[in-house]
C-alpha positions in Angstrom: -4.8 -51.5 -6.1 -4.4 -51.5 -9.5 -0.6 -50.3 -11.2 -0.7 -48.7 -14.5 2.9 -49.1 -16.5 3.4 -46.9 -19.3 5.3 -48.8 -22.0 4.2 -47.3 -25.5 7.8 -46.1 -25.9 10.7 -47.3 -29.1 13.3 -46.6 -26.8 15.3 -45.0 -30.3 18.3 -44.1 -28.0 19.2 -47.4 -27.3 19.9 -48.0 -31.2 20.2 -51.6 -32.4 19.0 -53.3 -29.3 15.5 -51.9 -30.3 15.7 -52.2 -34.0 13.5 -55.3 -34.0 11.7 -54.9 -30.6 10.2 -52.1 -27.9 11.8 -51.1 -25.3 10.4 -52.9 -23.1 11.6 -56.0 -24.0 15.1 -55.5 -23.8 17.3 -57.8 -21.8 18.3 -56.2 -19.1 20.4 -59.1 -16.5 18.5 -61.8 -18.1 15.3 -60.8 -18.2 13.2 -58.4 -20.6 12.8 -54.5 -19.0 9.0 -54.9 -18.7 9.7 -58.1 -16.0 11.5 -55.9 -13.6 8.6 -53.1 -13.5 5.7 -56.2 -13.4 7.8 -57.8 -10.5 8.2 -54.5 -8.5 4.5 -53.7 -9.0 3.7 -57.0 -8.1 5.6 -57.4 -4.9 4.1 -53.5 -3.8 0.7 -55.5 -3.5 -0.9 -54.6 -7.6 -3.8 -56.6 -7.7 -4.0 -55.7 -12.0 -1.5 -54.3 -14.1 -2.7 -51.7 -16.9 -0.2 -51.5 -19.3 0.7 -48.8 -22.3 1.6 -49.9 -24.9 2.9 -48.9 -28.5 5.8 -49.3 -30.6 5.5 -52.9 -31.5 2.9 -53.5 -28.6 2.3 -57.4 -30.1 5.8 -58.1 -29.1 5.0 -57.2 -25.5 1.2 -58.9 -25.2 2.9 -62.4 -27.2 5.5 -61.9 -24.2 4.1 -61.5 -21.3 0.0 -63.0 -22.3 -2.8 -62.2 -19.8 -1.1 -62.5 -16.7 2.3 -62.4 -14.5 3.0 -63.9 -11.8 -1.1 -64.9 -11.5 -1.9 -60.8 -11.6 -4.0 -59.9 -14.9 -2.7 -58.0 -17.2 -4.9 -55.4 -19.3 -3.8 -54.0 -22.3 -4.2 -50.3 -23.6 -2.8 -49.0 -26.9 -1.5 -45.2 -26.9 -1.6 -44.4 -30.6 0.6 -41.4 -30.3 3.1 -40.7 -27.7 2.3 -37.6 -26.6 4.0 -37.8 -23.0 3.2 -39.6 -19.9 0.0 -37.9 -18.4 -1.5 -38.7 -22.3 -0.7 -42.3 -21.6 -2.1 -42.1 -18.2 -5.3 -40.3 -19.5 -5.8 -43.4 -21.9 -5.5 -45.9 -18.7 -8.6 -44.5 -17.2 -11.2 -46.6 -18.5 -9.2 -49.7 -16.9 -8.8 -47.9 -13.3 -11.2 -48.2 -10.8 -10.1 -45.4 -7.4 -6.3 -44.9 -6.2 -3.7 -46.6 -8.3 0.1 -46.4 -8.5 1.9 -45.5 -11.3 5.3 -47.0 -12.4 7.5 -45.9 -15.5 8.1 -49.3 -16.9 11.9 -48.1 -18.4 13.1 -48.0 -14.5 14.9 -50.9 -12.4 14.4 -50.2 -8.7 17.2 -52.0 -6.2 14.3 -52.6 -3.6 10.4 -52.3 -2.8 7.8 -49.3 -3.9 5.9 -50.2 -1.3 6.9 -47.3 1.3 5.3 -45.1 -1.2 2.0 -47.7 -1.8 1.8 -47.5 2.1 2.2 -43.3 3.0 -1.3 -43.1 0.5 -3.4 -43.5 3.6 -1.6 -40.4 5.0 -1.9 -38.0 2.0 -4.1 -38.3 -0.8 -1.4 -38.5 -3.6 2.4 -39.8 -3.1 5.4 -39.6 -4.9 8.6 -41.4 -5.2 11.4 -39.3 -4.8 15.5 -38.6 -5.1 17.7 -35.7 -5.0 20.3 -36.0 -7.9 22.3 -33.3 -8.8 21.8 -29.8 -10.4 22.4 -31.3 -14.0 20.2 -33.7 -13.7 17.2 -31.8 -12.4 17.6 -29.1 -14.8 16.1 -32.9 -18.0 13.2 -33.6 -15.4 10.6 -32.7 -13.8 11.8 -31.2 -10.4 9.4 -30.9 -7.3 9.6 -28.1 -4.5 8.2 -29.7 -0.6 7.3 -27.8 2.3 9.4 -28.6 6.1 7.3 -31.9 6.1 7.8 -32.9 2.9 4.1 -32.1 1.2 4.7 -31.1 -2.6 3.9 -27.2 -3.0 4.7 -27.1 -6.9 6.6 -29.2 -10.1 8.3 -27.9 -12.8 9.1 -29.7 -15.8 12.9 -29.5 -17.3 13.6 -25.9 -15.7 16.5 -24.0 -16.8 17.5 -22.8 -13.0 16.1 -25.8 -11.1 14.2 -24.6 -7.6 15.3 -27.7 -6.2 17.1 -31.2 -6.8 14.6 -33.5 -5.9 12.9 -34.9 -8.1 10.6 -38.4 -9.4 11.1 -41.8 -9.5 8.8 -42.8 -12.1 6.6 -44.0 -9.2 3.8 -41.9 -7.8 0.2 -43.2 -6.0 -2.3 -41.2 -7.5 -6.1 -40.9 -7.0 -8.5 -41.2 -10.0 -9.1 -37.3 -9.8 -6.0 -37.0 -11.3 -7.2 -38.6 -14.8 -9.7 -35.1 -14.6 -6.5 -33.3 -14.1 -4.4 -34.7 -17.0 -7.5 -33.7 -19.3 -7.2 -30.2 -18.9 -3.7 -30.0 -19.5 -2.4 -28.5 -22.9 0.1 -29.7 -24.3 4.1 -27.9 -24.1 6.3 -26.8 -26.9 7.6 -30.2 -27.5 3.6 -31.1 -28.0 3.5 -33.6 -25.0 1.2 -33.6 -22.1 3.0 -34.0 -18.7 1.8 -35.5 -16.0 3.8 -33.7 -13.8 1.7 -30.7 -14.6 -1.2 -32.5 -13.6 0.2 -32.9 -10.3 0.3 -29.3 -9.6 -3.0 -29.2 -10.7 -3.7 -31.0 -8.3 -1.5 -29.3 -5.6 -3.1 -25.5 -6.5 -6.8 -27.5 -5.8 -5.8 -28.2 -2.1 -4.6 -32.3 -2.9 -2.2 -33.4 -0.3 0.9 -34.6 -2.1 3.1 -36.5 0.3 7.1 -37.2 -0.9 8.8 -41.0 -0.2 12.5 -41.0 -1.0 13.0 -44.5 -2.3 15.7 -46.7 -2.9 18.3 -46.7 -5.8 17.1 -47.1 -9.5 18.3 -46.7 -12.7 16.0 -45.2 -15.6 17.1 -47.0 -18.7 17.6 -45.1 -21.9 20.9 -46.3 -23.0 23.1 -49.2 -23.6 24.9 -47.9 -20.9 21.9 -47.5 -18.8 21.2 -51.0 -19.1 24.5 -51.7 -18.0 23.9 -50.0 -15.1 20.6 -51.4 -14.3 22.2 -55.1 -14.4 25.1 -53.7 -11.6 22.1 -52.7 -9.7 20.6 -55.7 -10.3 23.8 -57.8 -9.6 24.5 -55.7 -5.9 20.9 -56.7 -5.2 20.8 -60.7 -6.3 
């Protein structure tokens, strides 16, 4: 299975650690941010990684080459960052049936693979935590049925339905690359892949939920600092 890793972005909030370099090539516990995402694809059985890049992509492909860890690397250039289900629209030509999808700004304390695994079951999955009210009303927050199916997302709501909300990891089949073309883009003028999700959901797709182990979603210095105590707890 192939894992596309969306990593077009600056990464502006971090400020001088990405003056001369993309985000995904800041150190985060001795290593550059991209590594961890590679390593936790790789190790959840990605036989290919598809990566997006941008923002000083050349960085990124002198970096990391063709490969990592002996599993090819390809290459895809999102011109403008219009939000993640445009950079997933642009991985399509690359993809070839069910893939898994992991934001490549996230450190995750253990395995994806619980969600790689529950495909067979469902024929979407996504990674999930609850967080708190604050936090669900900046993301995308998902409502479940009693057994845990997806019945609807909403992006950045005001009065969140719910506190459970994505990982940055989700197992999605190609269908949904039809489903991230329709969408329009919202006020902000970015195309959400969480809206192509629910596409999916209103056409009858089984979306399963996995609750996943601790992560941290680096956006900050202090992010980053946080990520590395993850990291630390974990080595």
């Amino acid at each position: 299975m192939d894992a596309v890793i969306p990593a077009a972005g600056q990464g502006s909030r971090l400020g001088e650690l990405t003056d001369d370099r993309p985000k995904g090539l800041v150190d985060v516990a001795g290593r550059p941010l991209l590594a961890h995402a590679f390593e936790t694809a790789v190790e959840a059985g990605a036989d290919g990684l598809v990566v997006i890049v941008g923002y000083e992509a050349a960085q990124i492909v002198d970096r990391f080459g063709d490969a990592f860890e002996g599993v090819p690397i390809t290459y895809v250039h999102q011109r403008e960052r219009l939000g993640l289900g445009h950079a997933v629209l642009q991985a399509e030509p690359h993809v070839d049936g069910t893939f898994f999808l992991l934001n490549g700004d996230n450190v995750f304390a253990g395995s994806v693979e619980p969600a790689v695994e529950a495909v067979g079951e469902a024929d979407a999955v996504l990674g999930v935590e609850a967080v708190s009210p604050e936090v669900a009303a900046t993301t995308g927050v998902i409502e479940t049925d009693e057994a845990g199916h997806v019945t609807g997302l909403v992006e950045k709501p005001d009065d969140p339905p719910s506190t459970l909300v994505t990982t940055g990891c989700y197992v999605l089949p190609e269908d949904v690359f039809h489903a991230c073309a329709l969408l329009r883009p919202s006020a902000e003028g970015e195309y959400q892949l969480s809206e192509a999700v629910g596409l999916l959901v209103r056409a009858g797709y089984e979306v399963a939920t996995v609750r996943l182990g601790e992560r941290v979603k680096v956006n900050t210095s202090e992010d980053a600092g946080r990520a590395r105590e993850l990291l630390r707890g974990v080595w």
